[in-house]
N, CA, C and O of each residue as an XYZ file, in Angstrom:
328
protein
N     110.611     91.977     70.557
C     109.236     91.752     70.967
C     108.968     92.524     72.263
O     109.942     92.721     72.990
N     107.703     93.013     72.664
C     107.366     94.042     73.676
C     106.779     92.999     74.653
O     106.348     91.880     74.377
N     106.873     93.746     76.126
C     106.381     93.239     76.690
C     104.740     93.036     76.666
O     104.215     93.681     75.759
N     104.072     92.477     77.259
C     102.706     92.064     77.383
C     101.897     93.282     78.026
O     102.242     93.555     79.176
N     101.303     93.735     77.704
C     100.299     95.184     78.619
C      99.470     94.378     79.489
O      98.695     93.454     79.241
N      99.862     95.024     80.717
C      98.640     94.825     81.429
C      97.600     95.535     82.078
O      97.848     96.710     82.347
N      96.706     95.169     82.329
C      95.221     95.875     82.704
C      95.951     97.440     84.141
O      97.082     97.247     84.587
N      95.446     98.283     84.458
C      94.799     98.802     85.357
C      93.608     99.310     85.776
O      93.286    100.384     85.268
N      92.730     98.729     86.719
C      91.582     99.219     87.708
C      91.570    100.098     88.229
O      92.351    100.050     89.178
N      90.846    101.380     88.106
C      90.671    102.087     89.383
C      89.111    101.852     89.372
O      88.325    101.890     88.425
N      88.861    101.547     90.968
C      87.126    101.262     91.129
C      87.188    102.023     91.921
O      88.230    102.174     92.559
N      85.877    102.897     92.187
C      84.947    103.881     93.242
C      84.140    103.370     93.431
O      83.165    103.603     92.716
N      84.028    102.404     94.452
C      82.019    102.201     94.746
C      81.872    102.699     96.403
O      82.770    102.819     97.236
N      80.949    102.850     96.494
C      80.023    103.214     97.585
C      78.855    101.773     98.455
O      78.566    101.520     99.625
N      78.529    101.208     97.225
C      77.381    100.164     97.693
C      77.495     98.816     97.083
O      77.973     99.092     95.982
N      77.390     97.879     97.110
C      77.384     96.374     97.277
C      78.523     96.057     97.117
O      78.940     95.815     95.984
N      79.021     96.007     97.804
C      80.442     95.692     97.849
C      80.979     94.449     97.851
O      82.173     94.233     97.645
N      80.139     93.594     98.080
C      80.048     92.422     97.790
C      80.311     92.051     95.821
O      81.126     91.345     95.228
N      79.558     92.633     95.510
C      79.553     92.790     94.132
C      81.021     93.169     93.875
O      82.048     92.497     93.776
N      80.804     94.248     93.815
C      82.239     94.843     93.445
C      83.843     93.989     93.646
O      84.855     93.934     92.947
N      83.412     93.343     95.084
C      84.393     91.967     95.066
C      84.541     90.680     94.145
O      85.515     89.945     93.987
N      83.286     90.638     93.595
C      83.563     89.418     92.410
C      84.229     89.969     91.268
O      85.024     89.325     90.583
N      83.850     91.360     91.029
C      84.566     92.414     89.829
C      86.100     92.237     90.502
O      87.015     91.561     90.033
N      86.111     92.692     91.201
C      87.811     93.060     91.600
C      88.286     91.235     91.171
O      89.091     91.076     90.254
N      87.806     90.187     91.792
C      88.637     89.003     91.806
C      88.341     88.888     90.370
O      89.385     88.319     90.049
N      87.749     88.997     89.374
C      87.141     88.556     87.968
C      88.510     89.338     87.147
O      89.293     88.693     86.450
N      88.582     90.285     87.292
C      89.592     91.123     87.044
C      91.233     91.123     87.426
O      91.992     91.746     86.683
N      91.746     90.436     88.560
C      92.767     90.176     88.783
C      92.938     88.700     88.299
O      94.027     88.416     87.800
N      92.109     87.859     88.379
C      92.274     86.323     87.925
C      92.729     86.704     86.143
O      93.223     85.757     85.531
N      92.620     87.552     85.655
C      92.857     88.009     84.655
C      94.431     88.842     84.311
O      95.006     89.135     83.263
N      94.665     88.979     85.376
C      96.148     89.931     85.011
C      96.069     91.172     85.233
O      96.973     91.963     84.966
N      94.643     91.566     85.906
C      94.730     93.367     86.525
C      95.369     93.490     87.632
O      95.548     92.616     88.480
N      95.741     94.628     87.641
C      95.920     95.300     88.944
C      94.545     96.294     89.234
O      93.874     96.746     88.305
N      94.261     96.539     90.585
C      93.158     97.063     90.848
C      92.963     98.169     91.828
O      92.466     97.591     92.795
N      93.064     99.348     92.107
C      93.198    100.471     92.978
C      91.889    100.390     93.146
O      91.124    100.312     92.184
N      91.381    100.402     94.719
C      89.838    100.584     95.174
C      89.686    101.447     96.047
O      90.382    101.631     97.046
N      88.621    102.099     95.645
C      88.395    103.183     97.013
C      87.021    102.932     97.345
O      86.169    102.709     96.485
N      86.773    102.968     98.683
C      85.290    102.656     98.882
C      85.395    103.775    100.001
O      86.271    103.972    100.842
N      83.986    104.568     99.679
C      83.292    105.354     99.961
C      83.750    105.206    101.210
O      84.255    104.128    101.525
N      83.644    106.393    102.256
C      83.786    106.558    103.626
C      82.554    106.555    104.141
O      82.510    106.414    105.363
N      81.744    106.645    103.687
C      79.959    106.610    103.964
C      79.470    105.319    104.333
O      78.509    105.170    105.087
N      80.468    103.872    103.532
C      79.825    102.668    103.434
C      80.264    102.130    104.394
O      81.342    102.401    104.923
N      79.292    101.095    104.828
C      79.146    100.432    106.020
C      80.725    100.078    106.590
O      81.415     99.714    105.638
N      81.253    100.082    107.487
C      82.689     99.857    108.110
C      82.509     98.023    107.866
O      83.512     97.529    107.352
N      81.635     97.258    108.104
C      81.247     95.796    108.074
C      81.284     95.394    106.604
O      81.930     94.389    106.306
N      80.646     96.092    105.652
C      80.937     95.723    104.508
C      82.197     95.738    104.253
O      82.683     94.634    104.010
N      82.944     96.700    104.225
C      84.302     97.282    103.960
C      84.914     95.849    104.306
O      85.732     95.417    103.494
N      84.540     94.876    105.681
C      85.589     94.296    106.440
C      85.294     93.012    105.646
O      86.244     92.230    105.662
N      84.169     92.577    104.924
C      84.041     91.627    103.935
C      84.510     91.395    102.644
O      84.802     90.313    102.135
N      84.562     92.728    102.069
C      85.220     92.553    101.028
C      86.784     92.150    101.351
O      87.377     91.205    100.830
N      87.180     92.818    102.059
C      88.765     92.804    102.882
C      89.235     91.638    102.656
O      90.181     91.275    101.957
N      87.927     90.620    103.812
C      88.144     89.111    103.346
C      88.304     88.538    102.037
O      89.339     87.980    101.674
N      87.078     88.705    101.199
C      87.025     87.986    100.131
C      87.910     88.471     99.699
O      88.391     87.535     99.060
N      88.671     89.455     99.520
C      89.810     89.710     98.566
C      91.295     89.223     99.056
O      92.202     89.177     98.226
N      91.588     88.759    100.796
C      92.612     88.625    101.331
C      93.543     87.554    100.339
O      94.732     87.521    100.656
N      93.221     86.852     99.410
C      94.088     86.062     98.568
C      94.607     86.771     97.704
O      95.746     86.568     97.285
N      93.538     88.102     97.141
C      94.873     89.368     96.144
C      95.476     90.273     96.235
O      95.794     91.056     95.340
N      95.825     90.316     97.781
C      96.940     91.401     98.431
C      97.671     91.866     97.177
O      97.706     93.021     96.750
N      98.387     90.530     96.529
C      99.373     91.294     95.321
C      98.922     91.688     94.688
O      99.829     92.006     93.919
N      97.552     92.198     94.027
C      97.318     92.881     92.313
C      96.338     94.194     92.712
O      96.035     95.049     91.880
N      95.801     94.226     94.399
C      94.907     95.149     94.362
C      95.386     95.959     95.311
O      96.394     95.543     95.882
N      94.852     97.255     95.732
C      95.515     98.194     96.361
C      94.269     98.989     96.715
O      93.620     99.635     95.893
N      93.893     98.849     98.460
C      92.954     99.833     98.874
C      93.671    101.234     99.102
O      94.868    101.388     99.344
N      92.600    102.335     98.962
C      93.307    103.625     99.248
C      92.547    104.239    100.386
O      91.383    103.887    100.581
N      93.144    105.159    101.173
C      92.656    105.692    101.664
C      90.884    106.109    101.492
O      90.483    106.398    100.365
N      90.061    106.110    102.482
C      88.566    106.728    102.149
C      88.485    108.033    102.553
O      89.318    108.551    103.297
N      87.340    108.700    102.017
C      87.346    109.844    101.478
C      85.822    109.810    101.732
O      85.527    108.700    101.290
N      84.402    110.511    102.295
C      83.307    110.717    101.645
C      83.393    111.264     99.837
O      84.249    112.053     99.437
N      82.554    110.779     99.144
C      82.205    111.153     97.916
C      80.763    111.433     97.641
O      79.828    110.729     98.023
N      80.658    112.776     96.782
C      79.807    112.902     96.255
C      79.523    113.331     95.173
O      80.198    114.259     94.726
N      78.236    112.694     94.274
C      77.854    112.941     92.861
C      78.310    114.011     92.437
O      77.921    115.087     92.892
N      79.139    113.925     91.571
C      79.213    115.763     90.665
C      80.156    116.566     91.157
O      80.449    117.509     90.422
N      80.798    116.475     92.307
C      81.880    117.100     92.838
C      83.573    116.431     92.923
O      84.010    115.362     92.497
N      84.182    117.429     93.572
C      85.473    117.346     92.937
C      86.054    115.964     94.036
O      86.953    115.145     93.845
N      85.442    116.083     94.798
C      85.818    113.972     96.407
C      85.748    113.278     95.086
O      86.805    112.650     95.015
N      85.022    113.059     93.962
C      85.452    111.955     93.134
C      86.841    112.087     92.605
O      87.416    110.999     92.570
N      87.545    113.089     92.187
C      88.577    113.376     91.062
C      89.665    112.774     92.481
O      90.462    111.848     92.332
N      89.499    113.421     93.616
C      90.089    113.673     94.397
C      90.635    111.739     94.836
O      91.729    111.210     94.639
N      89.358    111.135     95.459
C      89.381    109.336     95.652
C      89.870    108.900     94.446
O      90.436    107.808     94.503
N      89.812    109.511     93.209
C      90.647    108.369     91.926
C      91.759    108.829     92.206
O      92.476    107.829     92.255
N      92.657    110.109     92.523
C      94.146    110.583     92.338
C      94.298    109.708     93.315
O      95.142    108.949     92.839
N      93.940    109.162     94.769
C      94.352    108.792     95.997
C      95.200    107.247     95.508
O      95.749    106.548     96.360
């Protein structure tokens, strides 16, 4: 018998990050793991909220380095490899 598959996340957001925090916890309460990159553009205060709300899933999620991103160019390809 095989083991069980589990999920991987990679998220890019830029804006409500708040949001994006109920996604990330909705998603690990589930068995993901979650790689996040948030925009270097977005508010440093938001950034420090989500931080919070997520401080209970240190183990399944993984911030990366920020990066500015923009529409259509290669900072996206670049923030998902990170």
């Amino acid at each position: 018998m095989s083991a069980p598959v589990r999920l991987g996340v990679v998220l890019l957001c830029h804006s409500n990050l708040a949001l994006a925090a109920r996604l990330v916890r909705l998603w690990t309460e589930g068995g993901a793991r979650v790689a996040i990159h948030v925009d270097a553009r977005a508010p440093e205060a938001e950034l420090a909220q989500m931080r919070a709300a997520l401080a209970d899933r240190q183990d399944s999620i993984l911030f990366s380095r920020r990066r500015p991103c923009r529409w259509g160019h290669f900072s996206l390809v670049a923030a998902t490899q990170d």
